[in-house]
TORDRENMI-482577 format. One line per field, with one value per residue (C-alpha): z, x, y. Coordinates in steps of 0.1 Angstrom, whole numbers. Example, Ala and Ser with C-alpha at 12.3 -4.5 7.8 and 13.67 -1.06 7.14 Angstrom:
2
w = 78; 71
u = 123; 137
v = -45; -11
***
This chain:
491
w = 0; -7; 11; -7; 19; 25; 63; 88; 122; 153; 176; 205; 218; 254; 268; 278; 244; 233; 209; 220; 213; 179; 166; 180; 169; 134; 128; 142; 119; 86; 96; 97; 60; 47; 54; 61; 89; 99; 135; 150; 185; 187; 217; 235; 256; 251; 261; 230; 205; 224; 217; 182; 177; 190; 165; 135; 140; 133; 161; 172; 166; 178; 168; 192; 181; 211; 216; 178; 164; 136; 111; 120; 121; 87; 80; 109; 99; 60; 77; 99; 73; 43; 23; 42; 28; 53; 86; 112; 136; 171; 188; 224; 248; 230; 192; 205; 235; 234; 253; 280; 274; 237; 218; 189; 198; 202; 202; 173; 152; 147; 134; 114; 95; 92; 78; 59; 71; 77; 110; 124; 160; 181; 205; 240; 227; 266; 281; 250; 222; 205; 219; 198; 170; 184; 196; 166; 153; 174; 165; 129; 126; 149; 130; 90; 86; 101; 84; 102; 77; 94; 135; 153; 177; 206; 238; 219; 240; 221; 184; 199; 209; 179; 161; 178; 172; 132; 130; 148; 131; 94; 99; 103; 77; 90; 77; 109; 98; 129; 158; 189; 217; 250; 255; 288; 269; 249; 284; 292; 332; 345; 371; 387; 350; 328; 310; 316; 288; 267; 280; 314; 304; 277; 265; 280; 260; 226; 236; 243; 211; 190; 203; 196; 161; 162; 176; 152; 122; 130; 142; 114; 74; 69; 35; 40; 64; 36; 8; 39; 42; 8; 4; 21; -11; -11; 15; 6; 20; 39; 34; 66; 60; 60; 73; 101; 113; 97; 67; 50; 18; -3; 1; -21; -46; -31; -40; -52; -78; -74; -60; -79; -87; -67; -27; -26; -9; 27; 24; -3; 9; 3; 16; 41; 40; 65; 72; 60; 88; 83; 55; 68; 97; 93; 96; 122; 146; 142; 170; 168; 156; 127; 146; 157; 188; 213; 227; 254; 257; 289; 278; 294; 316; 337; 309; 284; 279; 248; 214; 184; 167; 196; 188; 147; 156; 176; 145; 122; 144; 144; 176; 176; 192; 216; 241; 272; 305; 337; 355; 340; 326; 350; 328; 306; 266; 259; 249; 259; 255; 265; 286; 274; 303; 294; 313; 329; 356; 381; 413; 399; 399; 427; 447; 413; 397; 440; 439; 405; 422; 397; 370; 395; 400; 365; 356; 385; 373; 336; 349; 373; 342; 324; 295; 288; 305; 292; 321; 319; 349; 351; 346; 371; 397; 386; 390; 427; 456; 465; 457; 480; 505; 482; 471; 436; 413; 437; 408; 418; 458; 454; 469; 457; 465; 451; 458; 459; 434; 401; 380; 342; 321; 290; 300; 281; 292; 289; 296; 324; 320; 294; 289; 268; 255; 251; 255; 278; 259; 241; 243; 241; 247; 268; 292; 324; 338; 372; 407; 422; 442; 440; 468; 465; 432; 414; 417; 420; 382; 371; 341; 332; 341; 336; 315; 342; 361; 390; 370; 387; 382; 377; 373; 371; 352; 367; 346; 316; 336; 318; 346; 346; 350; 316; 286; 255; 218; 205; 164; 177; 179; 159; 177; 209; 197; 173; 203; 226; 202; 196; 232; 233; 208; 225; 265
u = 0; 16; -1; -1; -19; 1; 17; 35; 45; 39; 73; 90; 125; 104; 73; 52; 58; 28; 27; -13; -22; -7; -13; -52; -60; -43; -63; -95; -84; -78; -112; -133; -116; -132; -106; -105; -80; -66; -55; -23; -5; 31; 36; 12; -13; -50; -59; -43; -64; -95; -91; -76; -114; -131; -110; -112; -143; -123; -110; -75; -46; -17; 19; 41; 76; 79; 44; 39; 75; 87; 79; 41; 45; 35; 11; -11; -7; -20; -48; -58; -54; -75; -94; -83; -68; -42; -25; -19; 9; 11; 48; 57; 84; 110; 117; 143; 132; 124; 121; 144; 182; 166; 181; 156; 133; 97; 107; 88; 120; 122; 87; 87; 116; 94; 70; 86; 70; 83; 87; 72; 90; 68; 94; 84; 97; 83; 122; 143; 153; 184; 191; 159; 181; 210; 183; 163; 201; 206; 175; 177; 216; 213; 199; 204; 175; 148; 138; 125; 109; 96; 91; 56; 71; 46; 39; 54; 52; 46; 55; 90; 98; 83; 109; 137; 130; 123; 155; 176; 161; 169; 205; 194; 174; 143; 112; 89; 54; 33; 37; 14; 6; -4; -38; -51; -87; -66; -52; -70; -67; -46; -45; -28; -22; -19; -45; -82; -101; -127; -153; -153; -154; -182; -190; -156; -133; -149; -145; -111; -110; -126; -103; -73; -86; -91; -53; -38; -59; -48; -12; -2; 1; -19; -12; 26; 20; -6; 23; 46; 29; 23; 60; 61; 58; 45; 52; 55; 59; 25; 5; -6; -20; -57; -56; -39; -61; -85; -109; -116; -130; -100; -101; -123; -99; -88; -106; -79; -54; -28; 4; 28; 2; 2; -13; -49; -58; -69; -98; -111; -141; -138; -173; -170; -156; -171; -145; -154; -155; -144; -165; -181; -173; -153; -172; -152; -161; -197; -218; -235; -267; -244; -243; -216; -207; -214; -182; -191; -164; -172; -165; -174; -160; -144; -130; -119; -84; -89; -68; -92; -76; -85; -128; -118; -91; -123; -150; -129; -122; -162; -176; -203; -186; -210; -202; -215; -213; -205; -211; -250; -259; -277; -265; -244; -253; -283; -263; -232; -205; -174; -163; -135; -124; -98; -78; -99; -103; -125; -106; -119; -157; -157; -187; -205; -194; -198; -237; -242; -244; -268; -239; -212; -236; -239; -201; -190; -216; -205; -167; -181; -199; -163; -170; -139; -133; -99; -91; -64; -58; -87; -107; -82; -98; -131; -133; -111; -124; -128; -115; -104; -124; -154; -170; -163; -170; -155; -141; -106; -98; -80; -79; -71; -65; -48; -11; 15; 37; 32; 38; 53; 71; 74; 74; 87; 61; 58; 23; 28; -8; -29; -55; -85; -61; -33; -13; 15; 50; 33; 57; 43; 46; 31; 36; 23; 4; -6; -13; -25; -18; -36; -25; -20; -1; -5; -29; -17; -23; -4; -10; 25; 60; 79; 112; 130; 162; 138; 116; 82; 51; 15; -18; -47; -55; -89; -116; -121; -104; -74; -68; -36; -23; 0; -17; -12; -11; -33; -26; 12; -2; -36; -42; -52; -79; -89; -85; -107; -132; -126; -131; -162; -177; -170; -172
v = 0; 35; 63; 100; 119; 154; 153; 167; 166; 194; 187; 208; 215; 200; 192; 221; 241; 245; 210; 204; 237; 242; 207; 206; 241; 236; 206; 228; 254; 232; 215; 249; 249; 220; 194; 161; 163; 128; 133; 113; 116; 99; 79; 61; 89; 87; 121; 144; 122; 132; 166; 159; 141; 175; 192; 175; 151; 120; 93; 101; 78; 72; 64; 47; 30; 11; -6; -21; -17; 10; -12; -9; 31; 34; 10; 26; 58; 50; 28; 58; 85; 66; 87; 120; 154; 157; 147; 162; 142; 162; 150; 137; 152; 168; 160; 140; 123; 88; 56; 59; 39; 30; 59; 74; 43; 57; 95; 122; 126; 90; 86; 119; 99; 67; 91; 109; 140; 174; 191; 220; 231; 248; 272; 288; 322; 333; 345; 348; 366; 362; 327; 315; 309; 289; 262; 263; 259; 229; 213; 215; 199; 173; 151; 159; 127; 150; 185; 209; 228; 258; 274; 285; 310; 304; 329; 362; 388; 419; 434; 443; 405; 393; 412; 401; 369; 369; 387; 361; 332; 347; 336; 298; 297; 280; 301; 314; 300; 313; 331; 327; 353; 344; 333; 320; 306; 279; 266; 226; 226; 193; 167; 137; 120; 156; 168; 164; 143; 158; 133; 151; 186; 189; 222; 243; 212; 225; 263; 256; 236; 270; 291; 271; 268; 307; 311; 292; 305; 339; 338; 311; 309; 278; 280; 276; 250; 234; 233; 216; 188; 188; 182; 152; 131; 91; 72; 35; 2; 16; -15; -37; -73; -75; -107; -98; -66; -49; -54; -16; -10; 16; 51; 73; 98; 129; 160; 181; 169; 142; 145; 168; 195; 226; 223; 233; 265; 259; 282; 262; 243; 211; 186; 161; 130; 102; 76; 44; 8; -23; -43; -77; -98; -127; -164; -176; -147; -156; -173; -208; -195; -174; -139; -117; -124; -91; -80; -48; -22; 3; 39; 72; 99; 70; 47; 72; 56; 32; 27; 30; 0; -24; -21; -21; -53; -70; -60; -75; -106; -111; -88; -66; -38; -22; 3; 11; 36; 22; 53; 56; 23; -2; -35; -47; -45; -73; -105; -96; -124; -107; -77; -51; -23; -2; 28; 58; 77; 50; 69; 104; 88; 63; 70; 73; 37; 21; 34; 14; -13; -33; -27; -39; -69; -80; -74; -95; -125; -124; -130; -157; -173; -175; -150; -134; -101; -81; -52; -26; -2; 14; -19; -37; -12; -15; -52; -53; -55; -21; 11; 38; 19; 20; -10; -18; -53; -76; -102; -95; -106; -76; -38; -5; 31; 59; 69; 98; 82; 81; 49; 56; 41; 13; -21; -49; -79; -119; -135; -155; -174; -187; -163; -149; -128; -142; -177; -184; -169; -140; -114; -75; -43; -20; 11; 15; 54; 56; 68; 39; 7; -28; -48; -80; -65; -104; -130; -168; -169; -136; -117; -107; -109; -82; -85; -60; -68; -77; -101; -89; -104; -81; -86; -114; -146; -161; -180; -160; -126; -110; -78; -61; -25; -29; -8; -26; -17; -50; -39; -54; -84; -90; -126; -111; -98; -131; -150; -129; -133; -170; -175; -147; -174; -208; -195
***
């Protein structure tokens, strides 16, 4: 497969730039336009791609080296931008930083290279001047592989310090393609894990969305930043086996002329483009009676933590993806046959999931009954014993609370146990993003063993159960999610 769609990539010198802000308004901004933006976050966070959807209307994506390899960098991104007019691909850390001790591994100048995308640094202008152009400097020559092919100069304070900044930069050569004033509006407030997710703030997430967009449109020359990604040229080798993921119908022609011609003008209205799902469902995902087996997957403000390839993975595999709200929803999706709880917030909305107590009720039967159940942090909480002293599902003989230290980091894991997800010996990666203990930290079945110098052992392997505080990328390893639904069918 050989992808054409024009691309680039938002980086930083550091975290704290401004990255969010410039990528999510610019793909607002292009939106407004008539564009259909494909949105993409490197690394492996789940909150950026919520306000990337906001902006742009699509699902967010992400791009992470170190959870499904570089090789699968490409393919992702050609499978999530089908169809589109552009991408937009927002960075992580510094345009340098990566995994820790793995070099360029997982960083946004190693998959602006696997992309062949240009690079736009975004520079906290806020206490310099003349110095701006010995790091813009810096960042351009490390690595010849990457081009940076332009700067957003970002918290300017005035005409005067814009000027001293344009004139240093002219002696590095790097064209100024924006240049952002302080705005307080455009601020998302945080918390204990960063940013707070679109799902819990409602209307003010899509104010602060609009007046990104409205930043961006005014302090930047879309149509420079247009022709950049227009320069990023085909990107082959993009293809990913259909038999091994996802079954989607190919993208409809882009509405401006092929690659080659001159970039379209972003105030051009172009109409939208819906994204096309999966076509069929594969007949060994189908029930007895010749139906699609129903796989639930819990979503709302306290599950918002969820990779969009793991429900298209489980449609192709077979499932009738349905989703549901543990905080609001008494049971569990009519016919449900397996049970998918991914990362969230449960600690932020205890009380609220503890008085669901119907909910809790039928969750903790359907693991009791042997259905597979696949939990990741937040679901590990959800189905302990209690939480914060609260009761919770009680599937897990397990209890929880919150903590002062924060757990981060990528984790290099072996299943221990065969599971519903995966059998003894799988090897994959994950990353691990929390502030919370589960004590006893492994059942007598563990989930996973850690390949770290102290060879730990995490999470929970009990009837049907897969509960572990690992997050894991399942398009690195497409069987886990046949095999849930295998076992979905046959439980």
């Amino acid at each position: 497969m050989v992808s054409s769609v024009p691309r680039l990539v938002i980086a930083a010198p550091s975290s704290g730039s401004g990255k969010t802000t410039v990528a999510t308004g610019l793909m607002a901004a292009l939106s407004a336009r008539g564009f259909a933006v494909s949105p993409h976050k490197v690394g492996p966070d789940y909150i950026d791609p919520g306000y990337h959807s906001l902006a742009t209307g699509r699902v967010g994506r992400n791009l992470d080296a170190y959870l499904c390899g570089p090789e699968l960098v490409a393919p992702l991104f050609a499978h999530g931008a089908d169809g589109c007019d552009i991408a937009v691909v927002e960075g992580v850390m510094g345009l340098y930083d990566g995994a820790a001790g793995e070099g360029e591994l997982a960083s946004t100048a190693q998959v602006a290279k696997l992309l062949r995308a240009p690079v736009v640094l975004v520079v906290d202008a806020s206490s310099q001047s003349r110095s701006v152009a010995a790091l813009v400097h810096g960042f351009v020559s490390w690595d010849p592989e990457v081009r940076v092919g332009g700067v957003i100069l970002n918290k300017v304070a005035s005409d005067r310090h814009e000027g001293l900044l344009r004139e240093a930069l002219e002696s590095v050569g790097v064209p100024v393609l924006g240049v952002l004033r302080r705005a307080a509006q455009v601020e998302t407030p945080s918390r204990h894990l960063g940013l707070v997710p679109v799902a819990e703030r409602g209307s003010v997430a899509v104010e602060a969305v609009s007046a990104m967009a409205a930043q961006v449109a005014a302090g930047c020359d879309l149509s420079a930043l247009v022709a950049l990604a227009w320069s990023a040229g085909v990107l082959a080798g993009a293809g990913w086996d259909a038999g091994e993921a996802l079954v989607s119908s190919p993208p409809p022609p882009l509405p401006f002329p092929s690659l080659g011609a001159a970039p379209p003008d972003p105030h051009r209205p172009f109409g939208p483009r819906p994204q096309t799902p999966p076509e069929g469902v594969p007949p060994d995902g189908l029930d007895g009676a010749g139906r699609a087996v129903r796989v639930a997957v819990a979503g709302g403000s306290a599950f918002t933590f969820s990779y969009a390839e793991h429900a298209e993975l489980l449609t192709a595999a077979g499932a009738e993806v349905v989703g549901f709200d543990p905080l609001r929803d008494e049971e569990l999706p009519e016919g449900t046959a397996g049970l998918v709880i991914g990362g969230g917030f449960p600690e932020v909305y205890a009380s609220e999931l503890s008085a669901n107590e119907s909910l809790r009720k039928a969750v903790a039967e359907l693991a009791l009954s042997g259905a597979p159940v696949a939990a990741e942090c937040a679901g590990l909480l959800y189905l302990s014993r209690e939480l914060d002293g609260l009761p919770m599902c009680g599937v897990l003989d397990a209890s929880a609370r919150m903590s002062e230290r924060l757990t981060l980091g990528y984790r290099d894991a072996v299943a221990v146990s065969d599971s519903a997800l995966a059998g003894a010996g799988t090897r994959m990666r994950g990353h691990e993003f929390h502030r919370t203990v589960v004590e006893p930290g492994a059942g007598d079945t563990p989930a996973w063993g850690m390949r770290t110098p102290e060879r730990r052992v995490e999470g929970f392997v009990q009837r049907g159960v897969h509960a572990s505080y690992l997050h894991t990328h399942w398009a690195s390893e497409p069987g886990v999610a046949r095999r849930f639904v295998e076992r979905c069918r046959t439980s």
